[in-house]
FIKE-535835 format. One record per residue: x negated, y negated, z negated of N, C-alpha, C, O in turn; residue in one letter; residue number from 1. Coordinates in steps of 0.2 Angstrom, whole numbers, plus 5000, padded with zeros to 4 digits. Each point is the difference from the previous one (the first is absolute). Example, Ala and Ser with C-alpha at 12.3 -4.5 7.8 and 13.67 -1.06 7.14 Angstrom:
<nodes>
((4934 5028 4961) (5004 4994 5000) (4996 4994 5000) (4995 5001 4997) 'A' 1) ((5007 4994 5007) (4996 4994 4999) (5004 4995 4997) (4997 4994 4999) 'S' 2) 
</nodes>
This chain:
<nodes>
((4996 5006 5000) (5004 4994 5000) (4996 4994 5000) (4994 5000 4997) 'X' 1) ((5008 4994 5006) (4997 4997 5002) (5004 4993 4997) (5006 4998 5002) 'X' 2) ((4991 4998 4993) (5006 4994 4997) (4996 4993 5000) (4996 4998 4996) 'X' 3) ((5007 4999 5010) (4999 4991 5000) (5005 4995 4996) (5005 5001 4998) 'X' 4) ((4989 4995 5003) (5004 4992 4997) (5002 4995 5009) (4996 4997 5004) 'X' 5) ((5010 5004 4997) (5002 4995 5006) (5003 4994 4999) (5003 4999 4995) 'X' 6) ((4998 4996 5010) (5005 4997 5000) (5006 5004 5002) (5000 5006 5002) 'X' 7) ((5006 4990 4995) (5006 5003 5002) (5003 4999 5005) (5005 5004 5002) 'X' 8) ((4992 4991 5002) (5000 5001 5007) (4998 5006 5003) (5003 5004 5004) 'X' 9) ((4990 4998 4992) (4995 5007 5006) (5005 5005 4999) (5001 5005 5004) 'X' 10) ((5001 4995 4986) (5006 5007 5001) (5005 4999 5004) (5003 5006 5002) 'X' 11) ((5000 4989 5000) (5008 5001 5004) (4995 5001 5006) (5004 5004 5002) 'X' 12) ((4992 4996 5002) (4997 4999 5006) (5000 5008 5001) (5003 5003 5005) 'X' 13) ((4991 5000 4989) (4999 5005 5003) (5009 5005 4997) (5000 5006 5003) 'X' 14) ((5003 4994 4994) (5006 5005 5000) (5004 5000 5005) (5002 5005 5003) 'X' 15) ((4999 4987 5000) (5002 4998 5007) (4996 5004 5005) (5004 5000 5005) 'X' 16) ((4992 5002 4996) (4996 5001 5006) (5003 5008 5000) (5003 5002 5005) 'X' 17) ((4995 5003 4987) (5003 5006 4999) (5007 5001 5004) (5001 5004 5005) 'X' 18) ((5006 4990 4991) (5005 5004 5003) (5000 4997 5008) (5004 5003 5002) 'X' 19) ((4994 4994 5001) (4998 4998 5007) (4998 5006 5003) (5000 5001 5006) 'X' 20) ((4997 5003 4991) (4995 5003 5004) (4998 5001 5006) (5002 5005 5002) 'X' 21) ((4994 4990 5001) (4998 4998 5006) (4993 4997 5002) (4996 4998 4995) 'X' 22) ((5003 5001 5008) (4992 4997 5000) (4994 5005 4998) (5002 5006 4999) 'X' 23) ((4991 4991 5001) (4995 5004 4998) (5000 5002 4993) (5001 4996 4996) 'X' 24) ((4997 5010 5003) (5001 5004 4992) (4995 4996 4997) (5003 4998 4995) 'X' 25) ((4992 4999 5006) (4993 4998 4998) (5003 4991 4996) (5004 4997 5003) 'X' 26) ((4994 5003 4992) (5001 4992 5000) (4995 4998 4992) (4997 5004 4997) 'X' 27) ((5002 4989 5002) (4997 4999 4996) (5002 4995 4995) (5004 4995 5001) 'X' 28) ((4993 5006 4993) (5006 4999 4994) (4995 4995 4997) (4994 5002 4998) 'X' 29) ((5006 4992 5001) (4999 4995 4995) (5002 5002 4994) (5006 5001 4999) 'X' 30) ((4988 4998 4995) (5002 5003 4994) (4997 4995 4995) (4996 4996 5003) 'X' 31) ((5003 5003 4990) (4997 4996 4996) (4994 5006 5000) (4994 4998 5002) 'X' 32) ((5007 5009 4996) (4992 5004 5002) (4997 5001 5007) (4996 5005 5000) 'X' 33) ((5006 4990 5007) (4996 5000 5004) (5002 5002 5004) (5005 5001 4999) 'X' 34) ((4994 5000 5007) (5004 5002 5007) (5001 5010 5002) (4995 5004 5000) 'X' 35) ((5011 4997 5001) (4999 5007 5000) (5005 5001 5007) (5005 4997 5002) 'X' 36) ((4991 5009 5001) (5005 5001 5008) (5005 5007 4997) (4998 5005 4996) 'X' 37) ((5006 4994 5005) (5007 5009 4998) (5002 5002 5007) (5001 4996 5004) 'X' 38) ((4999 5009 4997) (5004 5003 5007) (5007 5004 4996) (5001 5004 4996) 'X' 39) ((5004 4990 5007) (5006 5001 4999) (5005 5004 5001) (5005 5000 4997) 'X' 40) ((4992 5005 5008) (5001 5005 5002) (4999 5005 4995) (5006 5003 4999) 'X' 41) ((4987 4999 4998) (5000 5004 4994) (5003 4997 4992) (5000 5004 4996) 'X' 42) ((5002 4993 5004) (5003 4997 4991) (5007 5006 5000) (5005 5000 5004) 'X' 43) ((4994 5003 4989) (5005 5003 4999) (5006 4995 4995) (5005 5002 4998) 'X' 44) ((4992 4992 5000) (5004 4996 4996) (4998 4993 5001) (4995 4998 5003) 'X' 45) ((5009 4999 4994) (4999 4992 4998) (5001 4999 4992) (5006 5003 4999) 'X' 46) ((4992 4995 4997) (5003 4999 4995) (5001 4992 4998) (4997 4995 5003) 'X' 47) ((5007 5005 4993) (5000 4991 5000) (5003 5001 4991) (5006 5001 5000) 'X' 48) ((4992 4999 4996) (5001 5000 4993) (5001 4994 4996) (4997 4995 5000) 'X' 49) ((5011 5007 4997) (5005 4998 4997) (4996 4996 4994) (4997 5004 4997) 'X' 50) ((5002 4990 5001) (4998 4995 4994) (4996 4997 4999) (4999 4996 4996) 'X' 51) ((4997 5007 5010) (4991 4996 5002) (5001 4996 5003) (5006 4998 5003) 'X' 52) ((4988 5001 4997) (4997 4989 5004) (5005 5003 5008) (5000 5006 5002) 'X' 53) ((5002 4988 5000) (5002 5001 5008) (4995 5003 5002) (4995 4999 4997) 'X' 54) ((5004 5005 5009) (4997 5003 5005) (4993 5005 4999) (4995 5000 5004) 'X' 55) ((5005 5003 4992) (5000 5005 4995) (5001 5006 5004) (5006 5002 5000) 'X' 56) ((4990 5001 5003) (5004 5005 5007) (4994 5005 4997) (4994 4999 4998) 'X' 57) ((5010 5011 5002) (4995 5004 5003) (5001 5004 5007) (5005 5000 5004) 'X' 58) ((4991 5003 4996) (5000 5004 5006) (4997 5008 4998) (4996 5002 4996) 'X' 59) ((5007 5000 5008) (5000 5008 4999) (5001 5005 5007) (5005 5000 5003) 'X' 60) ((4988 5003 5000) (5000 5002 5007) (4997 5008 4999) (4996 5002 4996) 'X' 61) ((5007 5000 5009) (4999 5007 5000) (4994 5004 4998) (5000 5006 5000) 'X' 62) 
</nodes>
């Protein structure tokens, strides 16, 4: 598992991208710990956790 700190713009952007599914799987994620690429393609989840700071995102891939 995989857990950033985003804005809550990056989290609607990338869940938006999810149910869209469309475009390149490959994308890259501005984070406060630094730039990370996800292939959207393989994420078996998104999480977005209920009480935390806004945009607060994990990721979980096969």
């Amino acid at each position: 598992m995989l857990r950033l700190t985003v804005d809550s713009a990056v989290a609607d952007e990338v869940t938006g991208g999810l149910a869209a599914d469309r475009g390149p799987s490959w994308r890259s994620i501005e984070a406060e710990e630094g730039t990370f690429w996800i292939d959207q393609g393989e994420l078996v989840y998104v999480r977005l956790p209920p009480g935390e700071a806004p945009g607060r995102v994990g990721f979980g891939g096969s």
